[in-house]
MARDOPA-783069 format. One record per atom (N, C-alpha, C): residue number from 1; residue in one letter; atom name; y negated, x negated, z. Coordinates in steps of 0.001 Angstrom, whole numbers, plus 500000, padded with zeros to 6 digits. Last residue first. Layout:
+-------+-------+------+--------+--------+--------+
| lomar | fimar | dogu |      Y |      X |      Z |
+-------+-------+------+--------+--------+--------+
|   NUM |     a |   CA |      Y |      X |      Z |
...
+-------+-------+------+--------+--------+--------+
//
This chain:
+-------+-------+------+--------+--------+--------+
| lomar | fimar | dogu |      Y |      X |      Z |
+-------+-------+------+--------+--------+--------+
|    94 |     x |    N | 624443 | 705251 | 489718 |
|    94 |     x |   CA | 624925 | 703953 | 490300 |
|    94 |     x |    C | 625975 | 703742 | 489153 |
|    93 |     x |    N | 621352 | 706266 | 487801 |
|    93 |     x |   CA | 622788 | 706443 | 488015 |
|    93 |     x |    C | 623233 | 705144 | 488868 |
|    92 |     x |    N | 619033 | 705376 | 487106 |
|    92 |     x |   CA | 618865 | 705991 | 488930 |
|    92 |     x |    C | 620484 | 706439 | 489030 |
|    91 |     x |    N | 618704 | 705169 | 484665 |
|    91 |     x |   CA | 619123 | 703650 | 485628 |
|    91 |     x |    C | 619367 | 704488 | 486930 |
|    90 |     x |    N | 618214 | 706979 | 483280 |
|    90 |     x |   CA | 619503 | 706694 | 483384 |
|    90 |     x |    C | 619803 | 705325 | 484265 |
|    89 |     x |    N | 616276 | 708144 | 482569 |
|    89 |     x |   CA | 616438 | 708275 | 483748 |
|    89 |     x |    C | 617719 | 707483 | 484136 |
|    88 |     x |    N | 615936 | 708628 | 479612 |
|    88 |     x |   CA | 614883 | 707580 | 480537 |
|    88 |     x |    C | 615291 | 707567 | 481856 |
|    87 |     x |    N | 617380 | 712221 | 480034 |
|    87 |     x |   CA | 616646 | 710737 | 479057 |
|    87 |     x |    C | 615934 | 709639 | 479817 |
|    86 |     x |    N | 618231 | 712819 | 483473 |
|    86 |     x |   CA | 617701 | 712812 | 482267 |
|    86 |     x |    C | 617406 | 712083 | 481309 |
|    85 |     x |    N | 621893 | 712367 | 484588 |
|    85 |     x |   CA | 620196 | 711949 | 484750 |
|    85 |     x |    C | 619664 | 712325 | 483456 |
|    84 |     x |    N | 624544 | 712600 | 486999 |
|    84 |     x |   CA | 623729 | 712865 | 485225 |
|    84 |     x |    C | 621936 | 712801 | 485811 |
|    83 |     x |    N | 625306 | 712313 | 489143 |
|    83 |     x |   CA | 626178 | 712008 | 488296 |
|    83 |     x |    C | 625605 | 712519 | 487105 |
|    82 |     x |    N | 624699 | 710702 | 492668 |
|    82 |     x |   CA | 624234 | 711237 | 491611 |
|    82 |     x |    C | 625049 | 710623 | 490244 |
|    81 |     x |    N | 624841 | 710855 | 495791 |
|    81 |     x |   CA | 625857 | 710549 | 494834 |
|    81 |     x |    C | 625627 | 710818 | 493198 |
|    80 |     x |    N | 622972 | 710995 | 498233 |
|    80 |     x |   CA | 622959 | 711564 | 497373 |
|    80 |     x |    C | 624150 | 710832 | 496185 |
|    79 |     x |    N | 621717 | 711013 | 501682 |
|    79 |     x |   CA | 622372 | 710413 | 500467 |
|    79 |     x |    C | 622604 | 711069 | 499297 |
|    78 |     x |    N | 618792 | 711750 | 503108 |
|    78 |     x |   CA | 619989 | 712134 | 502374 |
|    78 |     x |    C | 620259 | 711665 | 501213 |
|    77 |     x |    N | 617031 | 711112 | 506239 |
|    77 |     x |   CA | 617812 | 710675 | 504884 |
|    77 |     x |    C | 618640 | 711262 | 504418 |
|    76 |     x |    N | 614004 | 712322 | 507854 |
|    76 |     x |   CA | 615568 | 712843 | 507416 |
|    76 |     x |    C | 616032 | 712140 | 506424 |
|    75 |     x |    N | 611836 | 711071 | 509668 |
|    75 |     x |   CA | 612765 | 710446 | 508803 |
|    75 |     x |    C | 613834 | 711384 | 508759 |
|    74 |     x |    N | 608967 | 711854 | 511247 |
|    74 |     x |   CA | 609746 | 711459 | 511325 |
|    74 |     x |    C | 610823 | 711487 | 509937 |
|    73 |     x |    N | 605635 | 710536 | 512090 |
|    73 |     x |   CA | 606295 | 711130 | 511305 |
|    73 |     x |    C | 607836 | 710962 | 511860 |
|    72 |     x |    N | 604030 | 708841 | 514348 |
|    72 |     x |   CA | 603371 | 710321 | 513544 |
|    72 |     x |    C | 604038 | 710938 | 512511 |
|    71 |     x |    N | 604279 | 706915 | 515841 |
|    71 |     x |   CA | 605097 | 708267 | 516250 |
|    71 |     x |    C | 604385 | 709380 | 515415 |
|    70 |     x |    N | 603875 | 704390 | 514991 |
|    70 |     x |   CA | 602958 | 704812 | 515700 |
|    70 |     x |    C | 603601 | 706556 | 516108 |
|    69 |     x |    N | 606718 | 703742 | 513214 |
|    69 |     x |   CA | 606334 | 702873 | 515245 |
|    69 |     x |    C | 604952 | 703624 | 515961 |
|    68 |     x |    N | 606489 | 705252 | 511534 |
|    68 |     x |   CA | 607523 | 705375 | 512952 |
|    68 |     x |    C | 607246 | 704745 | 513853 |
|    67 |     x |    N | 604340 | 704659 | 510500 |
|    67 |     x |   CA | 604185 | 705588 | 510561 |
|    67 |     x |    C | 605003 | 706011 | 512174 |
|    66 |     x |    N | 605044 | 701704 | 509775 |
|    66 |     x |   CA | 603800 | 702021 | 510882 |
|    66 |     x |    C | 603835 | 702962 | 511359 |
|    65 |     x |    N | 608233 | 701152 | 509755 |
|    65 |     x |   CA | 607707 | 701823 | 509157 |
|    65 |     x |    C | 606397 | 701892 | 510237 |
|    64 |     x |    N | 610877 | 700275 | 511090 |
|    64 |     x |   CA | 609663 | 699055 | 511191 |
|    64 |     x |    C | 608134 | 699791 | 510414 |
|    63 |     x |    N | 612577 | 702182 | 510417 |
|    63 |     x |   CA | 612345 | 702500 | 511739 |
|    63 |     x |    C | 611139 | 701049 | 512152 |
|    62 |     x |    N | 613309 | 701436 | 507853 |
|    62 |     x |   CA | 612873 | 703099 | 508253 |
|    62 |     x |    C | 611963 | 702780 | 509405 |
|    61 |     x |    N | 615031 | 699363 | 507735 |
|    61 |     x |   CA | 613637 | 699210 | 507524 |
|    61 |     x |    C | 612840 | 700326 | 507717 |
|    60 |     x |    N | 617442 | 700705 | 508925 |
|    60 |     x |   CA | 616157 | 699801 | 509733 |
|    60 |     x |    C | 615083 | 699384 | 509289 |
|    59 |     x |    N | 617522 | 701958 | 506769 |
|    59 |     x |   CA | 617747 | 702599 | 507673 |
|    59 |     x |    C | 616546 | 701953 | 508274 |
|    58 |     x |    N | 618056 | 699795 | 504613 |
|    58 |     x |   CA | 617079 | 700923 | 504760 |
|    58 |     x |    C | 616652 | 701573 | 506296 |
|    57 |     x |    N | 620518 | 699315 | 505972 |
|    57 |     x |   CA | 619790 | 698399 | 505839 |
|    57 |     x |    C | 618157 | 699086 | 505895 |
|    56 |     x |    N | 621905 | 701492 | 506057 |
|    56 |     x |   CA | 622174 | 700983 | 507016 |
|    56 |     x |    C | 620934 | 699884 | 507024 |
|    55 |     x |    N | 622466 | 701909 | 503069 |
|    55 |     x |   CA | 621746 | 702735 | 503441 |
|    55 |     x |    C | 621318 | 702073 | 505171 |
|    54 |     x |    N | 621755 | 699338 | 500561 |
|    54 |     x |   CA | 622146 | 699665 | 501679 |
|    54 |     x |    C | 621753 | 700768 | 502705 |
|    53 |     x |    N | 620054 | 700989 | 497841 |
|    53 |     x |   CA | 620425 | 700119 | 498526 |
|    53 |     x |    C | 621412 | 700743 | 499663 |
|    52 |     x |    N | 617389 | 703087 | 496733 |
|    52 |     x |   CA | 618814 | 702644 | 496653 |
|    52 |     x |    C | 618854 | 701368 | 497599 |
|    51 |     x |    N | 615090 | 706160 | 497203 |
|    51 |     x |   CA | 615430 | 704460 | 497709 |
|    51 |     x |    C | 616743 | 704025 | 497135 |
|    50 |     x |    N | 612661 | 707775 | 497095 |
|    50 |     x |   CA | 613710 | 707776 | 496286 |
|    50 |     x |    C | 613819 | 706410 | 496531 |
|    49 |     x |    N | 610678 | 709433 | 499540 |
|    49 |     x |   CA | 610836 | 707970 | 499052 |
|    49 |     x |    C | 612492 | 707999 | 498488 |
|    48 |     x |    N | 607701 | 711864 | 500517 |
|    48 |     x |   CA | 609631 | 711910 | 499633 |
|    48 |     x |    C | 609212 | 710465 | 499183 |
|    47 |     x |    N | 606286 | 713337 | 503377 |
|    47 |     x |   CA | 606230 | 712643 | 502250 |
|    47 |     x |    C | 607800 | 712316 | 501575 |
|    46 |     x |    N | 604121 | 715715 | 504741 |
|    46 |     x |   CA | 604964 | 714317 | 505269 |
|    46 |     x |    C | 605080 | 713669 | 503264 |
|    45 |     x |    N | 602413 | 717269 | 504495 |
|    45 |     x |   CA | 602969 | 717519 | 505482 |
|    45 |     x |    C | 603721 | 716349 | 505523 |
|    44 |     x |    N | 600007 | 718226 | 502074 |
|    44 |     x |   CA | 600299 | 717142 | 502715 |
|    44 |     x |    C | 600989 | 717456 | 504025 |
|    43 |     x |    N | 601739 | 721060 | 499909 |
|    43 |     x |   CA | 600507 | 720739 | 500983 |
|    43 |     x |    C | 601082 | 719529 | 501762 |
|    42 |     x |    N | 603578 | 718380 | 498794 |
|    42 |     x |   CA | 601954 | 719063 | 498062 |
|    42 |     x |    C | 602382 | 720872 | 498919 |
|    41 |     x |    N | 603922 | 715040 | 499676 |
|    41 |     x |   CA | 604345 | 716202 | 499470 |
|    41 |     x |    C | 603051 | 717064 | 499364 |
|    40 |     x |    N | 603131 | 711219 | 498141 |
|    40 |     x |   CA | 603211 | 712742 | 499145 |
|    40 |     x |    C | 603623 | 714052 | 498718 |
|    39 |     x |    N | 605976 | 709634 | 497082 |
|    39 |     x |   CA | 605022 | 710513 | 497379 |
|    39 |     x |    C | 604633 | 711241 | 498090 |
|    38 |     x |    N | 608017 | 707200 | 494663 |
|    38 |     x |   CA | 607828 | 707910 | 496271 |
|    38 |     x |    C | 606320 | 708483 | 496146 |
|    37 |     x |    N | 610884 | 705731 | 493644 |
|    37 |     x |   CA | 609674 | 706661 | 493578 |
|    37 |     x |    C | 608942 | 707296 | 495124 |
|    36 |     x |    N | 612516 | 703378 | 494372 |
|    36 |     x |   CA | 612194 | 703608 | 492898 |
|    36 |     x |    C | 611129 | 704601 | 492823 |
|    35 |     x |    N | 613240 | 701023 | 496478 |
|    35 |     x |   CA | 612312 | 702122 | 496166 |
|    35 |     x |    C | 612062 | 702593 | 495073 |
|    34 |     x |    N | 614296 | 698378 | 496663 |
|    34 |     x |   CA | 614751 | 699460 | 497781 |
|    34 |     x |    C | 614330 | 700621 | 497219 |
|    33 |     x |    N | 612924 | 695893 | 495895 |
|    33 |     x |   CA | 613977 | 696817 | 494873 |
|    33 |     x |    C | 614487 | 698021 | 495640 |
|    32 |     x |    N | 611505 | 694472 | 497523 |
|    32 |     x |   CA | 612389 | 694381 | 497896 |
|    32 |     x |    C | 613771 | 694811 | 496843 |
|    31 |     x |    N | 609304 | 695835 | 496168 |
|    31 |     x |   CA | 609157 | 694503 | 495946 |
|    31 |     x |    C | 610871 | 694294 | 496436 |
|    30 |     x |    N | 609264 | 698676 | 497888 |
|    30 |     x |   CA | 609542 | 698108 | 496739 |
|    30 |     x |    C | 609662 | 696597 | 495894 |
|    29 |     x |    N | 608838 | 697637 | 500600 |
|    29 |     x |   CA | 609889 | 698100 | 499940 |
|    29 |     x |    C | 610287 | 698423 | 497958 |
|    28 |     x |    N | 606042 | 696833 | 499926 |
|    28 |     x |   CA | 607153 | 695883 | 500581 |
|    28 |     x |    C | 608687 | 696463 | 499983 |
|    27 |     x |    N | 605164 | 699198 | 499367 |
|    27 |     x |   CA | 605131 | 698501 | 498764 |
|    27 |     x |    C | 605721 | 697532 | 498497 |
|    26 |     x |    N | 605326 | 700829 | 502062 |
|    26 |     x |   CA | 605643 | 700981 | 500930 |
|    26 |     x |    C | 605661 | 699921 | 500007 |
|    25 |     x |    N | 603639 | 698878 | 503770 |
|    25 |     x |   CA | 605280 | 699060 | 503906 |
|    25 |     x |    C | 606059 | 699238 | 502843 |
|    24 |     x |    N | 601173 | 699130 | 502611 |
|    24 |     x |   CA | 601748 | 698002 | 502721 |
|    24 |     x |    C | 603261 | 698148 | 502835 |
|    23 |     x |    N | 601010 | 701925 | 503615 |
|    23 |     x |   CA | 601269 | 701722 | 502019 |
|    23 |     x |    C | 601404 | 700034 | 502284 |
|    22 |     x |    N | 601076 | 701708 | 506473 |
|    22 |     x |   CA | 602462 | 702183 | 505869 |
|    22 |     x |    C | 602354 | 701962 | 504090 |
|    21 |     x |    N | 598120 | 700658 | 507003 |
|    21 |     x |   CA | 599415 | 700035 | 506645 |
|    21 |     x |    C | 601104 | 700383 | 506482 |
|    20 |     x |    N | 597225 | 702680 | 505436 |
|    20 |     x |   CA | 597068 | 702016 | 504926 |
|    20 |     x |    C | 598003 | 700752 | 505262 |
|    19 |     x |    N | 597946 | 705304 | 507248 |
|    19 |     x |   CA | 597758 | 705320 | 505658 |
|    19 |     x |    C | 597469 | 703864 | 505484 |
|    18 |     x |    N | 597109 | 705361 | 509881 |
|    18 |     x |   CA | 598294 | 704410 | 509574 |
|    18 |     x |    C | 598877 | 704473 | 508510 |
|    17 |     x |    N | 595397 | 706874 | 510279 |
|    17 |     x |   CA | 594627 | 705648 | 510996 |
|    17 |     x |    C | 595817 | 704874 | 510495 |
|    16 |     x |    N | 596414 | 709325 | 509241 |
|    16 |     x |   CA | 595056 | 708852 | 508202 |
|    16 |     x |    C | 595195 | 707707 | 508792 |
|    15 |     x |    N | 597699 | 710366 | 511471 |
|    15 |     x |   CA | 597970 | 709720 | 510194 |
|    15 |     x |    C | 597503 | 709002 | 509373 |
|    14 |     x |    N | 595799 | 711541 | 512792 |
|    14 |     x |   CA | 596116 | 710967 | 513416 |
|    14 |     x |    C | 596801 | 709890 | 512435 |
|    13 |     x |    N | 594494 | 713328 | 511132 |
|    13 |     x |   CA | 593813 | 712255 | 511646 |
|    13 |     x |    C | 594518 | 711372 | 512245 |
|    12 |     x |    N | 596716 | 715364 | 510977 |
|    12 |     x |   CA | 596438 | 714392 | 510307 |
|    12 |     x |    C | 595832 | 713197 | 509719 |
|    11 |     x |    N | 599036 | 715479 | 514183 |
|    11 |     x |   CA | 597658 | 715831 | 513349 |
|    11 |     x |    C | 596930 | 714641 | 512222 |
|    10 |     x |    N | 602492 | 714443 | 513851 |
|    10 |     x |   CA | 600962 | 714860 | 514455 |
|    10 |     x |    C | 599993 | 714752 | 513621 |
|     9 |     x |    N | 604740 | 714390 | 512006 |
|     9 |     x |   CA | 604434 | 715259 | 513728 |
|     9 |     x |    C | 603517 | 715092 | 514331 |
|     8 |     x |    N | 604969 | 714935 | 509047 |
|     8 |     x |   CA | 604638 | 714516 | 509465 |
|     8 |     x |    C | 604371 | 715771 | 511310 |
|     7 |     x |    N | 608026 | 713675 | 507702 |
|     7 |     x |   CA | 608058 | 715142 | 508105 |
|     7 |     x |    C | 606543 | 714587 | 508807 |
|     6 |     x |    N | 609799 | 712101 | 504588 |
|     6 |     x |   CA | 608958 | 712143 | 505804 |
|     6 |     x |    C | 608213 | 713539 | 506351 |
|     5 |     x |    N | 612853 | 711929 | 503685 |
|     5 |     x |   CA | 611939 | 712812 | 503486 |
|     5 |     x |    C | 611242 | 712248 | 504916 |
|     4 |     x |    N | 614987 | 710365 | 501114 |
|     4 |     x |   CA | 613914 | 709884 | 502531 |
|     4 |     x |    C | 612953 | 710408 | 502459 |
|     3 |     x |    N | 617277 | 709705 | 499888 |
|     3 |     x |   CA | 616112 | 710555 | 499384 |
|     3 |     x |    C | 615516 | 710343 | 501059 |
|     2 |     x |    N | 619110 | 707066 | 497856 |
|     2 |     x |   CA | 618733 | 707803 | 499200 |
|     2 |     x |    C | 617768 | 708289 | 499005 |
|     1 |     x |    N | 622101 | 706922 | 495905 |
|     1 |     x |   CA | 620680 | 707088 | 496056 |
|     1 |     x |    C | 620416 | 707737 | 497403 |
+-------+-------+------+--------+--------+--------+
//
């Protein structure tokens, strides 16, 4: 599992103008199966995308992101190896 934290680096007007086609992105990625959860963070500062797949693959879809091509966030990934899940949770095991 990949955890894909978005950090946002400029003002949040500035963001707001590429809320709508990064949720296209989002979405894409899911359709793809890449994405199992994702959100904003609470105070709005960037955002968390629970992804599987290729991380290398992801990767580059990271970097076609509106957010990244307009320079208003940036991308820490961390892999994650996960070995117990809660009730109902049990698909997010590999």
């Amino acid at each position: 599992m990949l955890i894909l934290l978005l950090t946002y680096i400029a003002p949040l007007d500035q963001v707001d103008q590429h809320v709508e086609a990064h949720m296209i992105w989002v979405k894409q990625g899911y359709e793809r199966g890449w994405f199992l959860a994702s959100g904003r963070k609470d105070p709005r500062t960037g955002g968390v995308i629970l992804a599987r797949g290729d991380r290398s693959e992801i990767e580059a879809y990271i970097a076609t992101d509106p957010f990244m091509i307009s320079g208003v966030t940036r991308y820490d990934v961390t892999e994650v190896v996960l070995s117990r899940a809660a009730p109902g949770l049990e698909g997010l095991l590999p």
